[in-house]
Gaussian input, Z-matrix of N, CA and C with variables (Angstrom, degrees):
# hf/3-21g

backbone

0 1
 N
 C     1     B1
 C     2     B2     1     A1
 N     3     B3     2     A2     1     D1
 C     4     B4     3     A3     2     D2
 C     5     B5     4     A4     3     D3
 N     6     B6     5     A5     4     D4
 C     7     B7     6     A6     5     D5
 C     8     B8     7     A7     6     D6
 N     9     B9     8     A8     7     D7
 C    10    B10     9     A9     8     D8
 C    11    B11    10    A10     9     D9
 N    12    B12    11    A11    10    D10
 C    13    B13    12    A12    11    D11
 C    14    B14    13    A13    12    D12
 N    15    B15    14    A14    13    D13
 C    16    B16    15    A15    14    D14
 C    17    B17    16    A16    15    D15
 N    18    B18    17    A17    16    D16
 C    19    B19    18    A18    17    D17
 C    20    B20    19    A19    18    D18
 N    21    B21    20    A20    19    D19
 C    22    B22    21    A21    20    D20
 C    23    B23    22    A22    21    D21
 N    24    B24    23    A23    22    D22
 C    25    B25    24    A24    23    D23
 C    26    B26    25    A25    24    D24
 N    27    B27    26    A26    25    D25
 C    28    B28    27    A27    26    D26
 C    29    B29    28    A28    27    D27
 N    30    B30    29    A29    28    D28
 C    31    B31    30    A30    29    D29
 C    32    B32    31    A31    30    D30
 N    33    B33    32    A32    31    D31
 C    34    B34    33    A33    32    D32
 C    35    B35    34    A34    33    D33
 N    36    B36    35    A35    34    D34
 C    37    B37    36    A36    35    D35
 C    38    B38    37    A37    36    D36
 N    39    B39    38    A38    37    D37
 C    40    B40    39    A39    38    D38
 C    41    B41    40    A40    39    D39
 N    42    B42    41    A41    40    D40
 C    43    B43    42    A42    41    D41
 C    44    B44    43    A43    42    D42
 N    45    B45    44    A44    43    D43
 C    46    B46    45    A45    44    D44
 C    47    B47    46    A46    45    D45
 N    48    B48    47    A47    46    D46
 C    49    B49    48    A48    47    D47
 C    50    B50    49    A49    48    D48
 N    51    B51    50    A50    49    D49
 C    52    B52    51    A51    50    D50
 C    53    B53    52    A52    51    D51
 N    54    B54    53    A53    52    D52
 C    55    B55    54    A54    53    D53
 C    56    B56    55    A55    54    D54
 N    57    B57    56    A56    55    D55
 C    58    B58    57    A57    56    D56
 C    59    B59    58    A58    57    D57
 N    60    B60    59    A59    58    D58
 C    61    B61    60    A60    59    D59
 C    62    B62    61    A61    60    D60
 N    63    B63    62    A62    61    D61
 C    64    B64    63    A63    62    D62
 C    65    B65    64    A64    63    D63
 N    66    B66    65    A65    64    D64
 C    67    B67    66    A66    65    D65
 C    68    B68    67    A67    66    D66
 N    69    B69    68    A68    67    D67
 C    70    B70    69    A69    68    D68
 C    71    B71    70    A70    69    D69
 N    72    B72    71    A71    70    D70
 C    73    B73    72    A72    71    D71
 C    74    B74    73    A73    72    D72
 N    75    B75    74    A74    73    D73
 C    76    B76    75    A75    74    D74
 C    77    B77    76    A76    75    D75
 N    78    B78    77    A77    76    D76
 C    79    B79    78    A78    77    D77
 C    80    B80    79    A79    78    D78
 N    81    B81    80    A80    79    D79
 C    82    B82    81    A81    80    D80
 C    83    B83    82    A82    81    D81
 N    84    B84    83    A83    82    D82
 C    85    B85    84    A84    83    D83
 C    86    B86    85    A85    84    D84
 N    87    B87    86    A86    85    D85
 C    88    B88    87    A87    86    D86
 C    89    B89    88    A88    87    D87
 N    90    B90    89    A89    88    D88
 C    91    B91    90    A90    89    D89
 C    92    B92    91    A91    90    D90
 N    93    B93    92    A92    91    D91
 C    94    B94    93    A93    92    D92
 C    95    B95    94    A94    93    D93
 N    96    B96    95    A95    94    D94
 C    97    B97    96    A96    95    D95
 C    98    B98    97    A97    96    D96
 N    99    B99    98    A98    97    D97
 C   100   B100    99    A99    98    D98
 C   101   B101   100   A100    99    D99
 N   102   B102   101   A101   100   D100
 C   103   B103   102   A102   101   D101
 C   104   B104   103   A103   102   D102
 N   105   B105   104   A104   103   D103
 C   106   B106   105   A105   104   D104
 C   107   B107   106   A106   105   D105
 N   108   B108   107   A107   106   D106
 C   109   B109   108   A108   107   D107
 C   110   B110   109   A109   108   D108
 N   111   B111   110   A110   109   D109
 C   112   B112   111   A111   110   D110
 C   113   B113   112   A112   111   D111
 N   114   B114   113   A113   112   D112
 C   115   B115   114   A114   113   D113
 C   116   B116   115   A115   114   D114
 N   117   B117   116   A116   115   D115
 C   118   B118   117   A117   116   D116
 C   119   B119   118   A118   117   D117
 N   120   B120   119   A119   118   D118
 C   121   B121   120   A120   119   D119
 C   122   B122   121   A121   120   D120
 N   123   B123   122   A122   121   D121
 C   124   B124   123   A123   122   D122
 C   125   B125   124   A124   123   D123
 N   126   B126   125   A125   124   D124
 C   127   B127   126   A126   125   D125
 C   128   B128   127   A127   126   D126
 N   129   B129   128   A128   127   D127
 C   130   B130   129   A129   128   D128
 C   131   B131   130   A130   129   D129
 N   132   B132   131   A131   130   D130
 C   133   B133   132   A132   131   D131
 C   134   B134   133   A133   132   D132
 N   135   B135   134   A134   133   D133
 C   136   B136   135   A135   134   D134
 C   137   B137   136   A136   135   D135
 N   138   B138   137   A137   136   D136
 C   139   B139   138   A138   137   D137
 C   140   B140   139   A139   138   D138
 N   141   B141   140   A140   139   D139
 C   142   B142   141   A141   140   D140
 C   143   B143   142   A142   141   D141
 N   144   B144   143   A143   142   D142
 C   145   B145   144   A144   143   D143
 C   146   B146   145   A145   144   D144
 N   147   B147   146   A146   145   D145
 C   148   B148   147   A147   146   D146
 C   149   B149   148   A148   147   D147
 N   150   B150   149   A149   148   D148
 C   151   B151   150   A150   149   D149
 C   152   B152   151   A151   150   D150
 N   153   B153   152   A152   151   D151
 C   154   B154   153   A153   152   D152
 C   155   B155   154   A154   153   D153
 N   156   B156   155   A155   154   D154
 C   157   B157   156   A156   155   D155
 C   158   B158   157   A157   156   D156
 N   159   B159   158   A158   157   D157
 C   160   B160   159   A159   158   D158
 C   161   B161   160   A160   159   D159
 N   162   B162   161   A161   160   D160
 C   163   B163   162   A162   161   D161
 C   164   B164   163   A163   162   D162
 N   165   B165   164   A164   163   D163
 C   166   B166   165   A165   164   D164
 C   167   B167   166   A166   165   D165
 N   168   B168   167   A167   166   D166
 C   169   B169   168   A168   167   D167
 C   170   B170   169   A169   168   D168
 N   171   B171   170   A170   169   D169
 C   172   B172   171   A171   170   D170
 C   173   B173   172   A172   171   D171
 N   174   B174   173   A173   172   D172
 C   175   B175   174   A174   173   D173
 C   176   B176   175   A175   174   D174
 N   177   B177   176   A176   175   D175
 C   178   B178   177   A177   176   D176
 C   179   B179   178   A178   177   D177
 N   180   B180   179   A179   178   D178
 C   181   B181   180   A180   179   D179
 C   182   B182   181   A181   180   D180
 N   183   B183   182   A182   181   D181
 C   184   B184   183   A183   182   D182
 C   185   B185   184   A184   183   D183
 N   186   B186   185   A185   184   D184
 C   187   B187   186   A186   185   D185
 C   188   B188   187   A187   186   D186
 N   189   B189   188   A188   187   D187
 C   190   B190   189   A189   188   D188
 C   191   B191   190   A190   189   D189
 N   192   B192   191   A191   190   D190
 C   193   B193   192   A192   191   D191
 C   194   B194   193   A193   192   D192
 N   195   B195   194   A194   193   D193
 C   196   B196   195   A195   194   D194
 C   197   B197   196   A196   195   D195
 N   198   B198   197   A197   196   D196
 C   199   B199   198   A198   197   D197
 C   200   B200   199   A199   198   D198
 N   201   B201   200   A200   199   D199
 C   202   B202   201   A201   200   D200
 C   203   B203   202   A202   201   D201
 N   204   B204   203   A203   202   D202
 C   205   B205   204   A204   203   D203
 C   206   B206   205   A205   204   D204
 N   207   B207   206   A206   205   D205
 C   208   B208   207   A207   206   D206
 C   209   B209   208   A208   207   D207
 N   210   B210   209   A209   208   D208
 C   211   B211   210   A210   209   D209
 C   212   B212   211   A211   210   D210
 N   213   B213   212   A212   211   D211
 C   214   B214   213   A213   212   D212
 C   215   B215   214   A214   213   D213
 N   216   B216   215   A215   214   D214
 C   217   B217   216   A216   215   D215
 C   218   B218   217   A217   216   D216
 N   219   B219   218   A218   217   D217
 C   220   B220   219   A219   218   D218
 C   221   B221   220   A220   219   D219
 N   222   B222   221   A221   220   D220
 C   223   B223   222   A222   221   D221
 C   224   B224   223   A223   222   D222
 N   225   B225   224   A224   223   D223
 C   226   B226   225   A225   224   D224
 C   227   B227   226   A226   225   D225
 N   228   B228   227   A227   226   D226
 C   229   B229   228   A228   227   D227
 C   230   B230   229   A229   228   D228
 N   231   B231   230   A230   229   D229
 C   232   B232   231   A231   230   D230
 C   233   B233   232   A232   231   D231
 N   234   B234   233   A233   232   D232
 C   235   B235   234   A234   233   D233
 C   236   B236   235   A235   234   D234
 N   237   B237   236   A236   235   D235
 C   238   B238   237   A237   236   D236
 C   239   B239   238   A238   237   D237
 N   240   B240   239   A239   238   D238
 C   241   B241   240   A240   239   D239
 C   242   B242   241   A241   240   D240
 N   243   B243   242   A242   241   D241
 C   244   B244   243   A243   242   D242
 C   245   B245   244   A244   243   D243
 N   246   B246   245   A245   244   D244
 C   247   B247   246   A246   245   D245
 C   248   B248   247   A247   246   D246
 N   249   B249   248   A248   247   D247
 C   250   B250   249   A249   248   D248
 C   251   B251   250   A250   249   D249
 N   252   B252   251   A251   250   D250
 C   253   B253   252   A252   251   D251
 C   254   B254   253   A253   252   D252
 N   255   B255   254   A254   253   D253
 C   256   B256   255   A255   254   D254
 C   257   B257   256   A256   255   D255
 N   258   B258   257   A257   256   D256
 C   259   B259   258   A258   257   D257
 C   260   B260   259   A259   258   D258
 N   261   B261   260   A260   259   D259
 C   262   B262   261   A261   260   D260
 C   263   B263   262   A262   261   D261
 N   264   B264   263   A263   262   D262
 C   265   B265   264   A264   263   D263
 C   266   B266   265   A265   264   D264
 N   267   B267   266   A266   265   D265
 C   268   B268   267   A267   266   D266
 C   269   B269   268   A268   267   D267
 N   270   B270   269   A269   268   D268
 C   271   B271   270   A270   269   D269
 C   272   B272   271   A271   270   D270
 N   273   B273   272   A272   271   D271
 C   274   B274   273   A273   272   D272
 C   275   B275   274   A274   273   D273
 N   276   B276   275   A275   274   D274
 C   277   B277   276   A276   275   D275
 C   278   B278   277   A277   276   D276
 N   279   B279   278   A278   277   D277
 C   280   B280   279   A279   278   D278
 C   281   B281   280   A280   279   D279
 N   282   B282   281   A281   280   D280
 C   283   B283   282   A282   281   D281
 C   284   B284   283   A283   282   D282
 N   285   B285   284   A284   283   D283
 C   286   B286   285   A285   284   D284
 C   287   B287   286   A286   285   D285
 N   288   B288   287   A287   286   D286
 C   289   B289   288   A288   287   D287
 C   290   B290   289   A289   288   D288
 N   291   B291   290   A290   289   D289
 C   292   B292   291   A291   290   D290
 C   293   B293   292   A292   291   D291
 N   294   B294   293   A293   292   D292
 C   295   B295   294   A294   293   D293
 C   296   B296   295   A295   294   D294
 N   297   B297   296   A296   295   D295
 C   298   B298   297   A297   296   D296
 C   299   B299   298   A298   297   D297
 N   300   B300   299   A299   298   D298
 C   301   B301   300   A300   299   D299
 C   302   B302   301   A301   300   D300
 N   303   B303   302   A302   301   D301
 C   304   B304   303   A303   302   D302
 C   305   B305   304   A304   303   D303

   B1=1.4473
   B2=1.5281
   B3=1.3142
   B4=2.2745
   B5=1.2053
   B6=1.0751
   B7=1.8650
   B8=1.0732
   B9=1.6186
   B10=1.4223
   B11=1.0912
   B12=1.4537
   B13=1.5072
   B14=1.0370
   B15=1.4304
   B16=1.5488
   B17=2.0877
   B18=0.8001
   B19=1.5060
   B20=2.0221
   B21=1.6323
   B22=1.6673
   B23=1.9963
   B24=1.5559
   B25=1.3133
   B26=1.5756
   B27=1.8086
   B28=1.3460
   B29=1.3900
   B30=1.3274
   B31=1.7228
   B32=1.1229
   B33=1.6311
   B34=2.0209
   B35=1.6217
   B36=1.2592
   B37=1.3665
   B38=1.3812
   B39=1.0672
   B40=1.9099
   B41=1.7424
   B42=1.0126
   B43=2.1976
   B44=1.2000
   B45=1.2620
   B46=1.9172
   B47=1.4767
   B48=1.2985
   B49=1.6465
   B50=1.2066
   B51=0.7916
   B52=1.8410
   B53=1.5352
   B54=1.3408
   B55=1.5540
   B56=1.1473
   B57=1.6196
   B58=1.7764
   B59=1.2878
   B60=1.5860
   B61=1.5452
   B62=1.4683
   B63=1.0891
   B64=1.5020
   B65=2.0119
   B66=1.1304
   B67=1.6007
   B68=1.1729
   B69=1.5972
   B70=1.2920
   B71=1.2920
   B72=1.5535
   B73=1.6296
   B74=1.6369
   B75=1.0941
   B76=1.8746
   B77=1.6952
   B78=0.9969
   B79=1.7772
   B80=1.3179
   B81=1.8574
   B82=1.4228
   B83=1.6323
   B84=1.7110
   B85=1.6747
   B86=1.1467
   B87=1.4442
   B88=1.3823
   B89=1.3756
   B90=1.4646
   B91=0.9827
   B92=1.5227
   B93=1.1139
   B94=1.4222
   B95=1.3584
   B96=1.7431
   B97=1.6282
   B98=1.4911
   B99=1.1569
   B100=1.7952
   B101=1.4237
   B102=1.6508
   B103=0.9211
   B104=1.5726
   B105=1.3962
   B106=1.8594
   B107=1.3342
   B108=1.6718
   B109=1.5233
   B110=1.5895
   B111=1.6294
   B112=1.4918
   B113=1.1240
   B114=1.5504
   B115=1.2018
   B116=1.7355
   B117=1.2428
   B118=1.2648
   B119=1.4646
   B120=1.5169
   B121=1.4865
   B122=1.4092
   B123=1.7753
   B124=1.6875
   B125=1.7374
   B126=1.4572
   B127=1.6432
   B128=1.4822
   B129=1.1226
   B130=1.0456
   B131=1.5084
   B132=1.6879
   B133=1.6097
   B134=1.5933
   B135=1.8888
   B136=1.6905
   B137=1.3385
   B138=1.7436
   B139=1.4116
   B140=1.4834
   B141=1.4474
   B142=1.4924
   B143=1.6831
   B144=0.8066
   B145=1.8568
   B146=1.6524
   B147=1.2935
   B148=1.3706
   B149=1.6397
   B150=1.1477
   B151=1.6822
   B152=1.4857
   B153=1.5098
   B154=1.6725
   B155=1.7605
   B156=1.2209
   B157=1.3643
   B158=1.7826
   B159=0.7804
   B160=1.5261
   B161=1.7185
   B162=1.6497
   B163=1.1110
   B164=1.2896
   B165=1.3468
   B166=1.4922
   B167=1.7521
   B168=1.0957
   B169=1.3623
   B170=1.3875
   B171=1.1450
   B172=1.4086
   B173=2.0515
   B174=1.2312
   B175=1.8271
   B176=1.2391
   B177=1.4499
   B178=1.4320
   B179=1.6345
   B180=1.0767
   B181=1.3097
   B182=2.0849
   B183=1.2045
   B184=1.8815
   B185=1.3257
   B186=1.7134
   B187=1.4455
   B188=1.3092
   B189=1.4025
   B190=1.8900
   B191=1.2739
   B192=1.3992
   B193=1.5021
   B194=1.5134
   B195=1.0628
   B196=1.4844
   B197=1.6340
   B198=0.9982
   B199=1.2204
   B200=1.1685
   B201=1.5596
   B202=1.3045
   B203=1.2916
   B204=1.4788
   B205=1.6934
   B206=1.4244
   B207=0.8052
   B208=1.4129
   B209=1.3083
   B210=1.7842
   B211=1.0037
   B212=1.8687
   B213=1.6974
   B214=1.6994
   B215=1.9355
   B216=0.7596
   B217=1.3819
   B218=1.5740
   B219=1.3488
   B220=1.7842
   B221=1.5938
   B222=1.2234
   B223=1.3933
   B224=1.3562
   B225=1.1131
   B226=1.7886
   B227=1.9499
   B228=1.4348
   B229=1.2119
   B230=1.6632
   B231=1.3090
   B232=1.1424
   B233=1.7236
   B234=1.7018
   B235=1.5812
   B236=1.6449
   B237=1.6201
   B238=1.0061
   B239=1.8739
   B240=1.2002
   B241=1.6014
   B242=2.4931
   B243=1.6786
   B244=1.4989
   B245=1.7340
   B246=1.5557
   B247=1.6079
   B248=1.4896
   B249=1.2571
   B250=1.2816
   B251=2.1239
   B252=1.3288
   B253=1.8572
   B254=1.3303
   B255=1.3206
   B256=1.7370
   B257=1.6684
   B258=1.4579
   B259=1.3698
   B260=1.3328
   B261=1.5987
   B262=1.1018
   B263=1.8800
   B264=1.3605
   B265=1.5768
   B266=1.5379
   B267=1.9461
   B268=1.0893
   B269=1.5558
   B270=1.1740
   B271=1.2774
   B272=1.7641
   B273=1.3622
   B274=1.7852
   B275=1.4430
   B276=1.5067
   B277=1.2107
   B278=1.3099
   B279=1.3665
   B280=1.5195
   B281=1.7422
   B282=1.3020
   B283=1.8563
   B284=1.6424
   B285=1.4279
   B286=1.6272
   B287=1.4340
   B288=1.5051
   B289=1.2941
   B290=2.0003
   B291=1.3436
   B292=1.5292
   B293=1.8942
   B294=1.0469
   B295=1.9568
   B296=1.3515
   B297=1.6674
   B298=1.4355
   B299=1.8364
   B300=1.5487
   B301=1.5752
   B302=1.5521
   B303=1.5089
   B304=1.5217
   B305=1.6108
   A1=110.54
   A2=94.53
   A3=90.32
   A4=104.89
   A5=130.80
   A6=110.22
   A7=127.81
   A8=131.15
   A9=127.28
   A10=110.43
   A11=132.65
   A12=114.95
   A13=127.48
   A14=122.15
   A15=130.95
   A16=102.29
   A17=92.86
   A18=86.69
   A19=104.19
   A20=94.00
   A21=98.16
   A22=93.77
   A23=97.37
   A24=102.40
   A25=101.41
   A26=112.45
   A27=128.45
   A28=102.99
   A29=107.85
   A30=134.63
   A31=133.29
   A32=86.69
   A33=104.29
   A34=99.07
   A35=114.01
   A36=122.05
   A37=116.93
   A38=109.86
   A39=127.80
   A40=111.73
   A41=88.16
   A42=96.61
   A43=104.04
   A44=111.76
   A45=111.52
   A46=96.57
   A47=129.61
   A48=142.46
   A49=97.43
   A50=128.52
   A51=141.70
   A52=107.86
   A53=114.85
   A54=123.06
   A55=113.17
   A56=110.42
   A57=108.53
   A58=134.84
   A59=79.92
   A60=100.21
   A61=107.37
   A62=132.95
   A63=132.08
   A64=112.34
   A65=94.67
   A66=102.72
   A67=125.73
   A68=121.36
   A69=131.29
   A70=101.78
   A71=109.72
   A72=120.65
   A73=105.02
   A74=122.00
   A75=108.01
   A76=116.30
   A77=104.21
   A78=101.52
   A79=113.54
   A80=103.84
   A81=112.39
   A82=116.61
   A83=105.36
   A84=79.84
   A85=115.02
   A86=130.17
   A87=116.96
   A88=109.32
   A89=129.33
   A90=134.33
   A91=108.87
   A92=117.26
   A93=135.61
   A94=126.26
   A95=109.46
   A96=110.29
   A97=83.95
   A98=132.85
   A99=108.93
   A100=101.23
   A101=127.28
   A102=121.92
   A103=114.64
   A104=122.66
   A105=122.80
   A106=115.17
   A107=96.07
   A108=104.59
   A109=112.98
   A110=119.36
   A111=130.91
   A112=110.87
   A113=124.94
   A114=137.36
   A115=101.13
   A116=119.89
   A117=118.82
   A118=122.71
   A119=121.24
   A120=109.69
   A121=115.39
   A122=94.56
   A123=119.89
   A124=102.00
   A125=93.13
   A126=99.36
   A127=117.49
   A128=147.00
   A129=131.27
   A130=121.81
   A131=115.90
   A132=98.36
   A133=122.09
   A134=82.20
   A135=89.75
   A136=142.61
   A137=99.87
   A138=125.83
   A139=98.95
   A140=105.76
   A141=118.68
   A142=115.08
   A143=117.10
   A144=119.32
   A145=91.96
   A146=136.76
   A147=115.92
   A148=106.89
   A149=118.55
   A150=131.98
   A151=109.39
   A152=105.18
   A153=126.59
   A154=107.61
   A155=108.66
   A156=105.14
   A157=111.90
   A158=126.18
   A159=134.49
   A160=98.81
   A161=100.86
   A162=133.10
   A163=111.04
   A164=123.83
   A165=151.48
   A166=92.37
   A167=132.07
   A168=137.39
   A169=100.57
   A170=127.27
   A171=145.20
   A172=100.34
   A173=100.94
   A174=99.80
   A175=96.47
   A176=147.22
   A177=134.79
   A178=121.74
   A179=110.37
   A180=132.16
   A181=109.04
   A182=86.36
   A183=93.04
   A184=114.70
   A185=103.58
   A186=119.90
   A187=119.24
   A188=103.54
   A189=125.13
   A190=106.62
   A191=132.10
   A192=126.47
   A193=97.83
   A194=118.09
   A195=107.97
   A196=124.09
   A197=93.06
   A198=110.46
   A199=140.84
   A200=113.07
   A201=150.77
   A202=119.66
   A203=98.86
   A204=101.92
   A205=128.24
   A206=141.24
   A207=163.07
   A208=94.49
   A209=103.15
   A210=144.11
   A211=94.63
   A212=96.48
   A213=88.60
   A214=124.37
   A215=93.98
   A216=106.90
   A217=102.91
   A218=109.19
   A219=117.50
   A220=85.36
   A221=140.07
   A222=148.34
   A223=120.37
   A224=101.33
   A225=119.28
   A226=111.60
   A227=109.61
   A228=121.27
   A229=101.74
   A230=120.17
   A231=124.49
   A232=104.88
   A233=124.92
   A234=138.74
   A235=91.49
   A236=142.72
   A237=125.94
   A238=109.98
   A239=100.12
   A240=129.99
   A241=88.89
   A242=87.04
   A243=88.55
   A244=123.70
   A245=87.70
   A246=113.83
   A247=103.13
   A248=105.79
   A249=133.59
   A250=112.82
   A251=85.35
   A252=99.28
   A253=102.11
   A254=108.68
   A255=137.20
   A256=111.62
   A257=87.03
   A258=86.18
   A259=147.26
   A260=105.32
   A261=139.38
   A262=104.35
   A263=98.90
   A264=112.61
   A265=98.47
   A266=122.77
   A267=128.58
   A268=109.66
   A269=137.97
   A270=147.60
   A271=102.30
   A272=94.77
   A273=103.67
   A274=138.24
   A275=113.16
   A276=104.18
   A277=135.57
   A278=108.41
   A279=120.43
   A280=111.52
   A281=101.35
   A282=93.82
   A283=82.32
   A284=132.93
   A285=128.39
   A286=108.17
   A287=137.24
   A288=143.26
   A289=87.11
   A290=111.23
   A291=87.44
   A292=101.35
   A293=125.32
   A294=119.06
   A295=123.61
   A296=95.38
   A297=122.28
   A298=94.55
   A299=95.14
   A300=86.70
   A301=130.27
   A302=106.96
   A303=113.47
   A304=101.85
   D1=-57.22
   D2=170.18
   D3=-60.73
   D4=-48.54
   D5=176.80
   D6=-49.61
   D7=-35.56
   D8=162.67
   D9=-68.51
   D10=-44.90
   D11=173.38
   D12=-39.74
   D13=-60.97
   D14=-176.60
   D15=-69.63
   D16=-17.90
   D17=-172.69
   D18=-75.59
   D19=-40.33
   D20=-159.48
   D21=-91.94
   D22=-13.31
   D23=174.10
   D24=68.95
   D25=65.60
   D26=166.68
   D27=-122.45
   D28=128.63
   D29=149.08
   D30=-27.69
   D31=-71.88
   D32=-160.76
   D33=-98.42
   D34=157.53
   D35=170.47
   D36=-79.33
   D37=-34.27
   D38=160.42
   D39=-39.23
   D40=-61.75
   D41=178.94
   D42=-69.31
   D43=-49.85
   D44=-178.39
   D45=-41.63
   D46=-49.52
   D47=-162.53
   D48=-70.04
   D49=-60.66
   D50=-156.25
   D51=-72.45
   D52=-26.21
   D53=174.00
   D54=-78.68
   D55=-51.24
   D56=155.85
   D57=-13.98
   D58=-80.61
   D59=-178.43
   D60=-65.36
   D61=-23.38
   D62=176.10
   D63=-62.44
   D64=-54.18
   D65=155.88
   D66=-41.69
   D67=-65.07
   D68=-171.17
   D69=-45.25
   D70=-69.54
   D71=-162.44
   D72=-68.09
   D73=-21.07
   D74=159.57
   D75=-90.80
   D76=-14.23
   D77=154.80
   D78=-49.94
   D79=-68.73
   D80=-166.56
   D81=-69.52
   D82=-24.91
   D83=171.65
   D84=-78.15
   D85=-12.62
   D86=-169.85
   D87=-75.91
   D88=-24.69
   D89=-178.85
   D90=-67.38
   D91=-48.48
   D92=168.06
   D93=-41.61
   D94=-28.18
   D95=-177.07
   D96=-118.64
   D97=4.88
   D98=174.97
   D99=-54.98
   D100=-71.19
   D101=-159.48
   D102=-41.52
   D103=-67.53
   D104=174.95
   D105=-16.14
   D106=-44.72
   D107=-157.42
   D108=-81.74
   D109=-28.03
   D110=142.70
   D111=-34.35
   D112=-76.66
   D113=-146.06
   D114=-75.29
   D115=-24.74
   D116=168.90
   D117=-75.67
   D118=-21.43
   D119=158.56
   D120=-127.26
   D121=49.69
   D122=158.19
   D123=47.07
   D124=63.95
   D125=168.26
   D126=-109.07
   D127=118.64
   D128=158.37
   D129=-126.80
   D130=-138.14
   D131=-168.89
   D132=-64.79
   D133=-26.53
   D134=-176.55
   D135=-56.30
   D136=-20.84
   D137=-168.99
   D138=-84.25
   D139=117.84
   D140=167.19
   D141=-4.24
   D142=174.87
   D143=169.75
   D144=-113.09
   D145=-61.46
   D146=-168.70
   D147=-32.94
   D148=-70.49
   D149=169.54
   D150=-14.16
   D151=-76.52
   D152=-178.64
   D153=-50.81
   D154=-28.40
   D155=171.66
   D156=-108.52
   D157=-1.97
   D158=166.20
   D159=-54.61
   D160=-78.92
   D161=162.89
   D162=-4.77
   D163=-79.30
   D164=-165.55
   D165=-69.57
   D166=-79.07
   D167=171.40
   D168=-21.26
   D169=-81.90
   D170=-151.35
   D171=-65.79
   D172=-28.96
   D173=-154.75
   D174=-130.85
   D175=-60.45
   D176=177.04
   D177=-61.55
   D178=-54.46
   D179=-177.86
   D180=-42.09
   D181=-40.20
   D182=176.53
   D183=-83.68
   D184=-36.53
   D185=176.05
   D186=-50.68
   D187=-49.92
   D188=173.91
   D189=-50.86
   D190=-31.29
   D191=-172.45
   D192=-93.86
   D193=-34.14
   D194=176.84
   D195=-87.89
   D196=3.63
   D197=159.87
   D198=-108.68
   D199=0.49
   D200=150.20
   D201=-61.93
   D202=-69.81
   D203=159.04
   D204=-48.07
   D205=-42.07
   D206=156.94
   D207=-8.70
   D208=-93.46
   D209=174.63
   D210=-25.48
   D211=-80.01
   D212=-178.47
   D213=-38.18
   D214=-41.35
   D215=-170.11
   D216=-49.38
   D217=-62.41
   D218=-170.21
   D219=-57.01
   D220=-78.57
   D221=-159.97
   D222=-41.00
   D223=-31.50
   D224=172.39
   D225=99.46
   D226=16.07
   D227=-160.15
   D228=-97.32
   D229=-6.64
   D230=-144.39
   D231=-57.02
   D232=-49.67
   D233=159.78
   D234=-26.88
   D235=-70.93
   D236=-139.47
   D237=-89.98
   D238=-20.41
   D239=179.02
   D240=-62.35
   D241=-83.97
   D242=-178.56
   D243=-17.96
   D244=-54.94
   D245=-175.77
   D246=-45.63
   D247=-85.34
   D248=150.80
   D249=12.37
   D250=-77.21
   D251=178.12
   D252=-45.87
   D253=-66.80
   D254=-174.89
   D255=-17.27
   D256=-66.59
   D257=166.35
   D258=-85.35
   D259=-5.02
   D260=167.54
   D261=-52.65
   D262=-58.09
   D263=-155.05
   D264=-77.53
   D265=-25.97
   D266=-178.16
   D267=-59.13
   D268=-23.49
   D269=-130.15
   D270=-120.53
   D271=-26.18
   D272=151.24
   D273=-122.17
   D274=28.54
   D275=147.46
   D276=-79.01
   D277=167.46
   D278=-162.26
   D279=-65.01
   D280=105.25
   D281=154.66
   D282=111.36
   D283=-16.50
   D284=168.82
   D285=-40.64
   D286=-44.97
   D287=-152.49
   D288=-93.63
   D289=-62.59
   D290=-162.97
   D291=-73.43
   D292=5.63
   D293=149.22
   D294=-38.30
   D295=-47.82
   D296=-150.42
   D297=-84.13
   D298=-51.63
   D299=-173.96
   D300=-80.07
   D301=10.58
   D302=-154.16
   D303=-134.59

């Protein structure tokens, strides 16, 4: 718990909490609309897994961040959420890894 604090550079024990829980509950809805979101372009067990994970890559995975935000937004977290992505998204651009190794 002190390591994320000092890492995300939080204060209060209250926000440390509230970021949690801000996570948790966009975990769980995303988990919650995968299925719809299968069943809406008629996926089920039968459909290959490359597909089923194409799918998921391509359509949950973006969903989860915007649904993150969401989430941030009502909570009042939304600045640390943004932040948050930012560096998230830094960590896959192109040519970051051969920086690192060269």
């Amino acid at each position: 718990m002190d390591y994320f604090r000092a890492k995300w550079g939080i204060t209060g024990i209250f926000r440390f909490w509230l970021i949690i829980f801000i996570f948790a509950v966009s975990g769980t809805t995303t988990l919650l609309i995968k299925e719809p979101v299968y069943n809406l372009f008629g996926i089920d067990e039968s459909t290959p897994s490359w597909l089923r994970t194409g799918i998921y890559l391509i359509m949950i995975i973006p969903g989860y961040f915007m649904i993150l935000m969401v989430y941030a937004a009502v909570f009042g977290e939304f600045r640390f959420f943004r932040d948050f992505i930012r560096k998230m998204a830094d960590l896959f651009k192109p040519g970051r890894l051969s920086k690192k190794l060269f």
